[in-house]
DONUGU-453824 format. One record per residue: residue number from 0; x, y, z of N, C-alpha, C, O in turn. Coordinates in Angstrom, 1 decimal, m for minus. Atoms other than C-alpha are relative to their C-alpha. Example, Ala and Ser with C-alpha at 12.3 -4.5 7.8 and 13.67 -1.06 7.14 Angstrom:
BEGIN
   timi      n.x      n.y      n.z     ca.x     ca.y     ca.z      c.x      c.y      c.z      o.x      o.y      o.z
      0      0.9     m1.2      0.0     12.3     m4.5      7.8      0.9      1.2      0.0      1.9      1.2      0.7
      1     m0.9     m1.1      0.0     13.7     m1.1      7.1     m0.8      1.1      0.8     m0.3      2.2      0.9
//
This chain:
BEGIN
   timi      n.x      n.y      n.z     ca.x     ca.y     ca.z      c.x      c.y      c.z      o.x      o.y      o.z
      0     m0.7      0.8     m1.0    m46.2    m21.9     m5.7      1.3      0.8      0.4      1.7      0.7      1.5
      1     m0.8     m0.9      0.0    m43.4    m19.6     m6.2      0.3      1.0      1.1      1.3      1.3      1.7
      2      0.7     m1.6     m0.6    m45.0    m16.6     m4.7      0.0     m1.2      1.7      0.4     m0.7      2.8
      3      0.4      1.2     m1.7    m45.6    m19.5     m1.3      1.6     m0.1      0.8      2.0      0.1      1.9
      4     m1.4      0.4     m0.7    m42.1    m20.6     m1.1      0.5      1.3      0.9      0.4      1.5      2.1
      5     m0.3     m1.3      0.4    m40.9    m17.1     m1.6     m0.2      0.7      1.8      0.7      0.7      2.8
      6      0.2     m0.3     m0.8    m42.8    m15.6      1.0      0.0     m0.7      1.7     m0.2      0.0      2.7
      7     m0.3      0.9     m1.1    m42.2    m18.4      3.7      1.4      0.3      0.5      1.8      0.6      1.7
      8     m1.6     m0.2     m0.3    m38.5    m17.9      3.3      0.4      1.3      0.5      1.5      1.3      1.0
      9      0.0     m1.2     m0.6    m38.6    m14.6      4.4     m0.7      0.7      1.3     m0.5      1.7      2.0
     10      0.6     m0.4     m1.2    m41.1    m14.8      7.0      0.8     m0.2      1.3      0.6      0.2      2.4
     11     m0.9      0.0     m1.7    m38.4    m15.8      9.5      0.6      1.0      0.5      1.6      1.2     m0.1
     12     m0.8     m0.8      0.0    m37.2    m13.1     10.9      1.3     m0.4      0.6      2.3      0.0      0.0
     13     m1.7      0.3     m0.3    m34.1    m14.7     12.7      0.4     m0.6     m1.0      1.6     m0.4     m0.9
     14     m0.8      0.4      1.1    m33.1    m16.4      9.6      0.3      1.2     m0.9      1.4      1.3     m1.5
     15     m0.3     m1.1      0.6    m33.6    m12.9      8.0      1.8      0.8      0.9      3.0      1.0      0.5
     16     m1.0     m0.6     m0.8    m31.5    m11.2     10.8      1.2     m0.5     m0.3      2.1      0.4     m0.6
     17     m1.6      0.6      0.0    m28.3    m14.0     10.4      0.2      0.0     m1.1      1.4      0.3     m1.1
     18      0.2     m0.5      1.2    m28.7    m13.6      7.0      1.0      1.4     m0.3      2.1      1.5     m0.8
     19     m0.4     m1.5      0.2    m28.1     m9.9      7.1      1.6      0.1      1.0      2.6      0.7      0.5
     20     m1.0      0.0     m0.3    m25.4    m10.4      9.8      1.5     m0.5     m0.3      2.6     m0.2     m0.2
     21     m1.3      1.0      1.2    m23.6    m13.1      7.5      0.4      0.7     m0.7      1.6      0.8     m0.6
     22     m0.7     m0.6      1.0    m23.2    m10.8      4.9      0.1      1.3      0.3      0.6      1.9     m0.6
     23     m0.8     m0.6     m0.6    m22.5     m8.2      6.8      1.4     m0.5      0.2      2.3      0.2     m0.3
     24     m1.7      0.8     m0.4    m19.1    m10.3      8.0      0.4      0.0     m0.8      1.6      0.3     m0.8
     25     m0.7      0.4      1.0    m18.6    m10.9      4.8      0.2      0.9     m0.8      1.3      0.7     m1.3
     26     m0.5     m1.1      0.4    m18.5     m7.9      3.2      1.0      0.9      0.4      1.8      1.6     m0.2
     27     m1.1     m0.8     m1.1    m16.4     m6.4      5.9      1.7     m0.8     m0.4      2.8     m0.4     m0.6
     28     m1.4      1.0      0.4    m14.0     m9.7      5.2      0.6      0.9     m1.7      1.6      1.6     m2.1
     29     m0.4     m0.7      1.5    m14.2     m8.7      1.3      1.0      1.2      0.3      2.2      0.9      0.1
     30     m0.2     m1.2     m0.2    m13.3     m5.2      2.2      1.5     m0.3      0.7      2.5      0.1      0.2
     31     m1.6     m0.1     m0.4    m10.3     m6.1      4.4      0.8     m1.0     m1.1      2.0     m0.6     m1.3
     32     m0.8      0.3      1.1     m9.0     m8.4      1.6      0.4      0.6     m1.1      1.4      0.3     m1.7
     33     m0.3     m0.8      0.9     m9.3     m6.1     m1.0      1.3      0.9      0.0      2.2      1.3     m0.7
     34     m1.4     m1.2     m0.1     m7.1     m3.6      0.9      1.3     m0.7      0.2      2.3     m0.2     m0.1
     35     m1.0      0.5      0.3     m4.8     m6.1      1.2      0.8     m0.4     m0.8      2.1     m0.5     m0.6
     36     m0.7     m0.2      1.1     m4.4     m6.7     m2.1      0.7      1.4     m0.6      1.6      1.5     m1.4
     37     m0.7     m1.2      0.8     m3.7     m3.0     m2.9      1.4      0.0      0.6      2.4      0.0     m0.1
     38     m1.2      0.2     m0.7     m1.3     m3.2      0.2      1.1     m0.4     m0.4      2.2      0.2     m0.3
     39     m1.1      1.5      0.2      0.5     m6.2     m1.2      0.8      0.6     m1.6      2.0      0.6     m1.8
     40     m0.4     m0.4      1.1      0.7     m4.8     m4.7      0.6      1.0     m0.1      1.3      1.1     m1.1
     41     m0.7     m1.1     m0.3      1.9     m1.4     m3.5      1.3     m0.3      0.1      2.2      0.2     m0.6
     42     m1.5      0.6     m0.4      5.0     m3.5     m1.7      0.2     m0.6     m1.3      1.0     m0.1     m2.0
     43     m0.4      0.1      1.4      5.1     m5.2     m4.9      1.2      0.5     m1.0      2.2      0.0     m1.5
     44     m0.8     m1.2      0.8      6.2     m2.3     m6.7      0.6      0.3      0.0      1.4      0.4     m0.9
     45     m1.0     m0.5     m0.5      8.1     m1.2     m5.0      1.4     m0.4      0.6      2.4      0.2      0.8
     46     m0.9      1.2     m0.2     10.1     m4.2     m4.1      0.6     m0.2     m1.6      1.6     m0.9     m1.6
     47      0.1      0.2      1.5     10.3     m4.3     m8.4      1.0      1.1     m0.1      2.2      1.2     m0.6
     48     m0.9     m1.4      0.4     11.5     m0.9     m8.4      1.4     m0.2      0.3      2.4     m0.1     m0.5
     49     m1.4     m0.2     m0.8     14.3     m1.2     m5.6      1.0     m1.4     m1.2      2.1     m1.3     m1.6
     50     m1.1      1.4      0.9     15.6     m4.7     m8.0      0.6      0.8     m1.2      1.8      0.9     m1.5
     51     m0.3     m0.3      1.1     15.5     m3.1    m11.0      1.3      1.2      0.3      2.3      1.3     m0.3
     52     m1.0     m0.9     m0.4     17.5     m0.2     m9.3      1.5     m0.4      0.2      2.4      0.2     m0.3
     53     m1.0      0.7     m0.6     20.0     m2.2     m7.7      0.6     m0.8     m1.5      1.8     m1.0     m1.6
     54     m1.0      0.9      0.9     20.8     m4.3    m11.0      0.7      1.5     m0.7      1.9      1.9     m0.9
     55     m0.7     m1.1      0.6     21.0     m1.1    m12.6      1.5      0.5      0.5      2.5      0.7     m0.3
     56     m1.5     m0.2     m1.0     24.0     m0.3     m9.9      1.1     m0.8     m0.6      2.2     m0.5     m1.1
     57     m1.1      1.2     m0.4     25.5     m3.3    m10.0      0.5     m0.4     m2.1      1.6     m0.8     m2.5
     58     m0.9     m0.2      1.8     25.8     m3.1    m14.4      1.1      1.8     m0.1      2.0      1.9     m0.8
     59     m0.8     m1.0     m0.1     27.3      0.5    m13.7      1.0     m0.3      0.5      2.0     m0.2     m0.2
     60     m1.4      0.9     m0.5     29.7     m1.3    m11.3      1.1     m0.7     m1.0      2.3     m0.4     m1.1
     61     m0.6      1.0      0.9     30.6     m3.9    m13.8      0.5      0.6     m1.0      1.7      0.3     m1.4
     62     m0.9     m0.7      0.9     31.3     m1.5    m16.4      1.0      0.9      0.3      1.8      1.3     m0.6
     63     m1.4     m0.8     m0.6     33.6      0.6    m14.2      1.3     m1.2      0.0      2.5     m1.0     m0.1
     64     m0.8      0.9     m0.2     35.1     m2.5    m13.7      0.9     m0.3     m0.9      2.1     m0.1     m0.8
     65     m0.8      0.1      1.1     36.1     m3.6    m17.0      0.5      1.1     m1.0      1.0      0.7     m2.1
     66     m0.4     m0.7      0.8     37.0     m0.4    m18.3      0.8      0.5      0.8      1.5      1.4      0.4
//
């Protein structure tokens, strides 16, 4: 019965076709979200960096200050 379903479900070809079109879209979606995550994590970084830089300054400051 398996082997019946099976082969029924596939005999459509327009269900096959939108099928294939769906996950086509969706893969494509995946793909643009992923780069967005690298994107995002790149600015991340580098937003992390520039803070850490800047407190760095601003304790060099402070100790010019009090000395």
């Amino acid at each position: 019965m398996a082997k019946a379903l099976t082969g029924h479900l596939t005999s459509d070809l327009r269900t096959s076709a939108a099928l294939t079109r769906e996950n086509r879209r969706l893969r494509t979606r995946v793909e643009d979200l992923q780069a967005l995550v690298l994107r995002l994590q790149a600015e991340n970084d580098q937003l992390t960096a520039q803070r850490a830089a800047s407190r760095d300054a601003d304790r060099v400051v402070e100790d010019l200050q009090l000395a």
